[in-house]
LOVEX-814506 format. One line per 8 residues: number of its first residue (from 1); their letters; for each residue x, y, z of C-alpha. Coordinates in nm, 4 decimals. Layout:
NUM = A = X,Y,Z  ...;
//
This chain:
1 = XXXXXXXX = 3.3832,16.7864,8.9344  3.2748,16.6450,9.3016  3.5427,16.4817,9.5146  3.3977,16.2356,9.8005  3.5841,16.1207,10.0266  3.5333,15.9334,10.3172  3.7398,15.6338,10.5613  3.7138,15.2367,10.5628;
9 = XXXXXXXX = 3.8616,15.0204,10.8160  4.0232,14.7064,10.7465  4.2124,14.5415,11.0497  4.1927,14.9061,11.2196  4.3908,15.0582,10.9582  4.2098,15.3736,10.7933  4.2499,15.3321,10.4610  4.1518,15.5618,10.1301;
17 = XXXXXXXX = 3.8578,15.5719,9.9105  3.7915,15.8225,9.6468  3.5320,15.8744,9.4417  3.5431,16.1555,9.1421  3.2701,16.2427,8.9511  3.0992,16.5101,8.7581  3.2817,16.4963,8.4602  3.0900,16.5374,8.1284;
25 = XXXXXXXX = 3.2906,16.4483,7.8284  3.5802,16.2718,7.7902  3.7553,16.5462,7.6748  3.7700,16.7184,8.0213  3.8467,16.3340,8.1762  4.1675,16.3290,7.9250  4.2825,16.6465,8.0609  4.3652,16.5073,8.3856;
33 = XXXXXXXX = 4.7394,16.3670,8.4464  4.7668,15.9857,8.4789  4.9286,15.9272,8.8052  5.1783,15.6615,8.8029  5.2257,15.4722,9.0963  5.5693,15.2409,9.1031  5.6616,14.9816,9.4162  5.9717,14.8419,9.5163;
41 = XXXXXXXX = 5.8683,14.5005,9.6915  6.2182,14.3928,9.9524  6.0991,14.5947,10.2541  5.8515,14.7664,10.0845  5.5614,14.5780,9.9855  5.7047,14.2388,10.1972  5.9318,14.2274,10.4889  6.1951,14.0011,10.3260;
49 = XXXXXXXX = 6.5130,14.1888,10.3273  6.7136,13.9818,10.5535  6.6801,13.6332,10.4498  6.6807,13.7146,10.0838  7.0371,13.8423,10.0839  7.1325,13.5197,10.2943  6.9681,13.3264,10.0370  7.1684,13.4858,9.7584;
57 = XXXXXXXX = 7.4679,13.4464,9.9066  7.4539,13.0774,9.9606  7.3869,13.0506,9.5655  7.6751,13.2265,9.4489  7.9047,13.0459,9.7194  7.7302,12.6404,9.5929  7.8257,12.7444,9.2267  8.1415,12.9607,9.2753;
65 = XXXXXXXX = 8.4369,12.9201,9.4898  8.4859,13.2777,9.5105  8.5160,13.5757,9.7390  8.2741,13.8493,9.6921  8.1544,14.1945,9.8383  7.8413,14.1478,10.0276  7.7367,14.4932,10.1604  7.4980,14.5311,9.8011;
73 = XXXXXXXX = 7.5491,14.9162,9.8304  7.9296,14.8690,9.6868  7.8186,14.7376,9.3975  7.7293,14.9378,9.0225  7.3981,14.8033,9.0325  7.1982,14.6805,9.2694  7.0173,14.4232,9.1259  7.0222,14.0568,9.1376;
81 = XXXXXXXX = 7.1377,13.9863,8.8125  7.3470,14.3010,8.8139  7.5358,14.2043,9.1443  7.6304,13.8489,8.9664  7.7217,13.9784,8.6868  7.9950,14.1848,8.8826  8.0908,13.8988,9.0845  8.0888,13.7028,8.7638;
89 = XXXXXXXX = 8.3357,13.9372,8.5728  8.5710,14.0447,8.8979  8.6773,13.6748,8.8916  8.7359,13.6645,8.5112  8.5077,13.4463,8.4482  8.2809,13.5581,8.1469  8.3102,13.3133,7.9366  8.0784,13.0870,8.1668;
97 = XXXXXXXX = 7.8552,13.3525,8.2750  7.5773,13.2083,8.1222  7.6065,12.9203,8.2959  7.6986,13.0159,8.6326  7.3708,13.2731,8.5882  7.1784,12.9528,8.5138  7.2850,12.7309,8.8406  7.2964,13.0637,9.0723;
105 = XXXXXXXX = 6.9830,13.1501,8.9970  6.8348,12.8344,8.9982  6.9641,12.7639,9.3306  6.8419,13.1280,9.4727  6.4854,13.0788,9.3655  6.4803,12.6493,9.5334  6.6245,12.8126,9.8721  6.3638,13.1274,9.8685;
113 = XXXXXXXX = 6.0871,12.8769,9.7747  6.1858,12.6690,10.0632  6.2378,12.8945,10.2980  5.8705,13.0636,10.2271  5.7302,12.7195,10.2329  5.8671,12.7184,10.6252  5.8400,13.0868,10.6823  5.5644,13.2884,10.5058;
121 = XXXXXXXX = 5.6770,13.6420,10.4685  5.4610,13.9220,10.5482  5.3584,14.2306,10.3954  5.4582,14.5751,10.4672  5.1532,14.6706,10.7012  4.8589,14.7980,10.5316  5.0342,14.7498,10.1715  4.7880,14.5296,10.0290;
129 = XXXXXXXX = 4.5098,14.7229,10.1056  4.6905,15.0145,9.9813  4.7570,14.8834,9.6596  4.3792,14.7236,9.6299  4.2088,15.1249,9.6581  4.4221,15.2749,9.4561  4.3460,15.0402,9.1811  4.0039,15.1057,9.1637;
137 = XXXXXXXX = 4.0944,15.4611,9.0283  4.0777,15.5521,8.6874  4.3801,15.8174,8.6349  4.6268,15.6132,8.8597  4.8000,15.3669,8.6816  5.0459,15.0964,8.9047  5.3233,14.8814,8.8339  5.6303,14.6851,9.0076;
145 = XXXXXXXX = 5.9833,14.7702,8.9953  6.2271,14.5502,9.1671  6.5903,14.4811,9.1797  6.5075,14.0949,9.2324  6.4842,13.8054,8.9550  6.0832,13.7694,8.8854  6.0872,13.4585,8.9871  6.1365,13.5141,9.3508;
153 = XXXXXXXX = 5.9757,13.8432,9.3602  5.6114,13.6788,9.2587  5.7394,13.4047,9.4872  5.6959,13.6887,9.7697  5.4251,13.9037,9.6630  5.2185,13.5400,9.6852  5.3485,13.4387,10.0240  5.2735,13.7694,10.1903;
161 = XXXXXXXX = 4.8824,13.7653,10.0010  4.9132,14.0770,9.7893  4.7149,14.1115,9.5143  4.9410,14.2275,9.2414  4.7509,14.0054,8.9389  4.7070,14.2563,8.6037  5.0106,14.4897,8.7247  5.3015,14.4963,8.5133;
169 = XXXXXXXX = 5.5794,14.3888,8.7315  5.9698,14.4215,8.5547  6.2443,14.2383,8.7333  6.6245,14.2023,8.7401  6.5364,13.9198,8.4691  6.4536,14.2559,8.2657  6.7300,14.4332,8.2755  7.0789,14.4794,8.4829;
177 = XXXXXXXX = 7.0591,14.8238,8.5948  6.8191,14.9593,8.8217  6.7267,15.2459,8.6376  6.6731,15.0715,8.3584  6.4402,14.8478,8.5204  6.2640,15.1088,8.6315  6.2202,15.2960,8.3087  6.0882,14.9803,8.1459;
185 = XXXXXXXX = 5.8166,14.9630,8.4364  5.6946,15.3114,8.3799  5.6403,15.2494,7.9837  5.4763,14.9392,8.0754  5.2398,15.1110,8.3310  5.1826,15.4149,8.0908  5.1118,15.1376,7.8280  4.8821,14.9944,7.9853;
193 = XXXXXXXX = 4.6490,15.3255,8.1023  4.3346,15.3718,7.8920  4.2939,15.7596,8.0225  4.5876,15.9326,7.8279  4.7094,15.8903,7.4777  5.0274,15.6487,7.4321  5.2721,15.9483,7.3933  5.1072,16.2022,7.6243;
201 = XXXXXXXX = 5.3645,16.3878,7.8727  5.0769,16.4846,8.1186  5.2368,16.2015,8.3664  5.3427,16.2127,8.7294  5.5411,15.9894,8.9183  5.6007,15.8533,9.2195  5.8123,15.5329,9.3535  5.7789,15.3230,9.7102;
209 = XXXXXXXX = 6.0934,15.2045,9.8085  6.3132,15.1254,10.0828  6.7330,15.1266,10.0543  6.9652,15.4297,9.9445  6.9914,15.2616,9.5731  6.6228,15.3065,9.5263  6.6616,15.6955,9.6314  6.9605,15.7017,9.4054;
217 = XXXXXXXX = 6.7608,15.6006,9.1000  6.4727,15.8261,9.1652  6.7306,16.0956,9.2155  6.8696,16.0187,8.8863  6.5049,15.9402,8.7250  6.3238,16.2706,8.8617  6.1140,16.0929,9.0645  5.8839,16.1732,9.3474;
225 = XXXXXXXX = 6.0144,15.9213,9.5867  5.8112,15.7997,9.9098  6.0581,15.5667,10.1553  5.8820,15.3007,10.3167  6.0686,15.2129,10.6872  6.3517,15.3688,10.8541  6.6755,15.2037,10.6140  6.7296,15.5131,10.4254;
233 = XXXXXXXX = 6.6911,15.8671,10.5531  6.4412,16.0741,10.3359  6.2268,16.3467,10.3814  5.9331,16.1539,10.2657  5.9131,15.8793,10.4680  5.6593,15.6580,10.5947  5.6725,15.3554,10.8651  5.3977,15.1337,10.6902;
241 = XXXXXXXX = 5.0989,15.2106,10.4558  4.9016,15.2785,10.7483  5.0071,15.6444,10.7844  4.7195,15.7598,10.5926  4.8451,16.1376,10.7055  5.1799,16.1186,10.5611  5.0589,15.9017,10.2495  4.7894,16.2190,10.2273;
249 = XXXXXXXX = 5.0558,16.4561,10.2122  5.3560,16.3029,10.0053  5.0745,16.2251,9.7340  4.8889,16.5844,9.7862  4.9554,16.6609,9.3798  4.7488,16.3748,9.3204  4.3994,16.5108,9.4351  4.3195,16.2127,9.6585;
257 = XXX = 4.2133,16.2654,10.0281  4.2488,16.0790,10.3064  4.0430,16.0858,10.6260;
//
């Protein structure tokens, strides 16, 4: 096998390129682990943490004269649907949950539409980029695991330019539980991979996140976990996508170098 490696610049970031080669049967190619590659998106891929819990809030307040928790952390699972579905049932009110899900959510995705239509979020620094090189590579498979409904989180992903077309992305309309959500991501991603065979255990993984739920779950998962910004205290932590160093060393077991 022959590893190049070398630097590009894009907007005076140094960013990776890989290129492996040398490899003459597939055989030897299928021996490799796939390397699967998960991303949060709230304050890890876009920088849209603050005025998408605002946002939420004022939906559940138009549809329901209620009181409710809002530090997210308190609450079983923090996911859109999953946070709802708490406030939902801690006010008895079950019985029109389908409903109220309906309006609230409806309401969440007009007033994160309009606000990106005013204010156009912006990525994480250097994320897109990020995301574009390491899809070139054959044995690294990627994928998008957020607590948010879909709708809003492709809302975001498109406002901030970041080229996510052809990646499975699972949402909060997926599933209630974080971990869950997560899960589904990683069969889809594994799914998806043309490298291993469908049930093949030769798999690592590692998750880009932000908040102390997201550590949680990859505590509870097994997962490598890389923090993105300085919400949650980790010891794998990076500022933005542009710390090509710490990216280099958190993702050492993957073979790729950085300059």
């Amino acid at each position: 096998m022959r590893l190049t490696t070398g630097v590009e610049h894009d907007n005076s970031a140094a960013l990776l390129y890989v290129t492996l080669s040398g490899f003459s049967d597939e055989q030897t190619k299928r021996e490799r682990p796939l390397h699967c590659i998960i991303f949060d998106i709230d304050g890890t891929l876009t920088q849209s943490t603050g005025f998408d819990a605002a946002c939420f809030k004022e939906a559940v307040l138009e549809h329901m004269d209620v009181s409710f928790k809002d530090d997210w952390g308190e609450y079983a699972h923090v996911t859109d649907s999953g946070i709802l579905n708490e406030i939902v049932v801690s006010h008895g009110l079950q019985q029109h949950e389908a409903e109220l899900t309906r309006r609230v959510k409806a309401s969440f995705i007009a007033r994160i539409e309009a606000h990106l239509q005013k204010n156009p979020v912006r990525e994480v620094p250097g994320a897109n980029a990020f995301i574009a090189h390491l899809r070139d590579y054959e044995h690294v498979c990627l994928g998008i695991a957020t607590g948010g409904w879909g709708e809003t989180a492709i809302a975001k992903l498109n406002s901030a330019g970041i080229a996510t077309k052809g990646l499975p992305l699972v949402s909060a309309n997926d599933a209630i539980s974080r971990v869950d959500i997560m899960n589904i991501a990683l069969a889809r991603v594994k799914q998806g991979n043309t490298v291993l065979e469908p049930n093949s255990n030769n798999v690592s993984i590692t998750y880009f996140g932000d908040a102390s739920w997201d550590k949680k779950a990859c505590a509870e998962l097994n997962w490598n976990l890389v923090v993105v910004g300085d919400r949650t205290k980790h010891h794998q932590r990076i500022n933005d996508y542009h710390q090509v160093a710490a990216l280099n060393e958190y993702l050492e077991f993957m073979r790729l170098q950085f300059g």
